[in-house]
N, C-alpha and C positions, 0 to 999 in steps of 0.2 A: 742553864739552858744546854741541853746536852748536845754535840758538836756533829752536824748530817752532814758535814764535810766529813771528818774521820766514819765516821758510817761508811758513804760513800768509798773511801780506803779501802777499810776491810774487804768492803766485796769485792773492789777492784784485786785485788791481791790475795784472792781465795782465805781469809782468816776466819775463817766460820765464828769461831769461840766471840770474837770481839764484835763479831756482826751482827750475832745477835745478843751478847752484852748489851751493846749499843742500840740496836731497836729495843729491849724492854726496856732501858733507862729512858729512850724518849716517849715508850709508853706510858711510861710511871711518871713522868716529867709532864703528861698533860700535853706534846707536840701532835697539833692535828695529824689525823694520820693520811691526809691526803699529804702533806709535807716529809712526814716518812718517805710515802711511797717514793713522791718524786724524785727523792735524794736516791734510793735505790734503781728505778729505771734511769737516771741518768746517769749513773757507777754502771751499768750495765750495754748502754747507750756505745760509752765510752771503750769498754773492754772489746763490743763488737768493733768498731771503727778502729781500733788498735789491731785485732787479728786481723781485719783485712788490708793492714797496711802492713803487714809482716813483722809487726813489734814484738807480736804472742802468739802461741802457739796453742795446736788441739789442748794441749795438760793443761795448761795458765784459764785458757775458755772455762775449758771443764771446770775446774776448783772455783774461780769466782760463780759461774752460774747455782755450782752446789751451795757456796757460802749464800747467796741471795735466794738460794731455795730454803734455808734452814730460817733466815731474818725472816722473810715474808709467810712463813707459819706461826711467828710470832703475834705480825699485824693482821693477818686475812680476819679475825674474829672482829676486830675493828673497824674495818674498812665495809663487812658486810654492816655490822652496826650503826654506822657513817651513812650505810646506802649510795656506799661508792662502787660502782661498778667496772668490770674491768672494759676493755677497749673493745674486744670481742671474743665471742667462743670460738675456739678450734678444736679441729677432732685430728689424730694424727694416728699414723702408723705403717707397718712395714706391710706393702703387699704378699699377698697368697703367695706360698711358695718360699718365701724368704724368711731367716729366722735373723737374720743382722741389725742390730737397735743400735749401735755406740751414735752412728749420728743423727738418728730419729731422735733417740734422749737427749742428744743435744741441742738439737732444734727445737724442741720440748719445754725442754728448759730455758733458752731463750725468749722462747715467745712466755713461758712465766714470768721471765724478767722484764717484759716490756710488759706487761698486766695484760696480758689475756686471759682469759680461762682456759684452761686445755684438758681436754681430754684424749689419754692415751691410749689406744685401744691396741699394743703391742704389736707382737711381729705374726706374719702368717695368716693377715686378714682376708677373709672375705671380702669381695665385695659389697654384698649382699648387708654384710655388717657394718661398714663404712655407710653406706644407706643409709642404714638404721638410724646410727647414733647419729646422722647428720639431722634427722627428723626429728630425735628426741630428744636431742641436746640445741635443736633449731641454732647451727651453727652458719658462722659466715666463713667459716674458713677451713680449706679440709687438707691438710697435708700429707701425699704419698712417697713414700723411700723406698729405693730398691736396690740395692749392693751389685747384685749380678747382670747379667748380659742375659741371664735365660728368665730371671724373677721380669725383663722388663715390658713384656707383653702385657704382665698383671697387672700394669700400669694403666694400660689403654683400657685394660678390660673393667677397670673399676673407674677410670672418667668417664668411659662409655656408660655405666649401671648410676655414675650420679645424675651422667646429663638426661638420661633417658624415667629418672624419678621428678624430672623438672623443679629442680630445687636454686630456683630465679636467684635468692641471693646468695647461696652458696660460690664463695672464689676455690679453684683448685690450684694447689702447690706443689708440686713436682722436683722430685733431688734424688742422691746419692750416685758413687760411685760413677756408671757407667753413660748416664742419663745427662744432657745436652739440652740446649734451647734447642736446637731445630729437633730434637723429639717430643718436647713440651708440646714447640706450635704442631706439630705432627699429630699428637695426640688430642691437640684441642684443650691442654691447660690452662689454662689461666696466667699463670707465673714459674718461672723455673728458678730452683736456690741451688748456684753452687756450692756453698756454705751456711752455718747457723745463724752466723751475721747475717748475710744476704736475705735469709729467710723473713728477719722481723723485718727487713727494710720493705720486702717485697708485701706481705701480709699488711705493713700498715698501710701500704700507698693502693691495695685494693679495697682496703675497709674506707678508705677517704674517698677517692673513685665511687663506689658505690654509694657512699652517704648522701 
């Protein structure tokens, strides 16, 4: 029986090679793969609740979330086969005007690591396109990042174009850099993520909320 304790390790500890060693052998080994998974959101669970007690830093986040990005392309063919689905869609990306991703990816990639689906729709978004893929992708969850002081109007201006598409179960999620709770409630967000951690805490507790 091959051991989703050491699983769990590796991702903790950014070890890609072993991480996903370890998810094919429990592939090959016949371990349901809803028991995969959980071993990896709770390695991931973990690593967030460690950054934000100042154990681990942005590089430590980074590498574990990478190593659980590479395990969980292992299982996705699985888990679709399973007819497991993930918790919720999200669409994410940098506001119009702003070309800075380092913590949209990482935000990105944490909500991959709690089983969301996510789609990334990079830096420099429209509005307009955020819209879009919230309709096509009928997502519950929409995340904006903004680096700058002058991108953070684009903020307003793209909750303004989702609220005004009345997209009832859509939550907005609101970060980066210069961006505050009292500019979230300002703007009419939904939730504000000072960090990547904070993000899935925030995402999961509006997907329950709304349930």
């Amino acid at each position: 029986m091959p051991d989703l304790a050491r699983l769990g390790e590796a991702i903790k500890t950014g070890n890609r090679d072993e991480a996903v060693a370890l998810t094919q052998e429990a592939i090959d080994t016949n371990v349901p793969a809803q028991q995969i998974l959980d071993a990896m959101v709770v390695a991931m669970d973990d690593v967030g609740q460690r950054f934000q007690r100042n154990e681990i830093f942005v590089p430590e986040m980074l590498i574990a979330a990478r190593a659980m990005k590479e395990a969980m392309a292992r299982l996705e063919p699985l888990l679709v086969a399973a007819g497991i689905k993930p918790v919720a869609k999200a669409i994410i990306g940098t506001v119009a005007g702003d070309l800075h991703d380092i913590g949209k990816n990482l935000v990105a990639m944490m909500w991959k690591g709690a089983n969301f689906d996510v789609v990334d729709l990079g830096t420099n978004v429209q509005p307009a396109k955020f819209v879009q893929a919230v309709q096509e992708h009928q997502a519950q969850i929409v995340g904006l990042s903004a680096l700058l002081t002058t991108t953070m109007p684009a903020i307003k201006t793209t909750v303004d174009a989702l609220k005004a598409a009345n997209l009832e179960v859509t939550k907005i999620i609101i970060g980066g850099a210069p961006v505050t709770q009292e500019y979230a409630d300002q703007v009419g967000a939904d939730g504000y993520a000072p960090d990547a951690a904070s993000a899935v805490e925030i995402a999961r507790r509006l997907i329950n909320a709304a349930a």
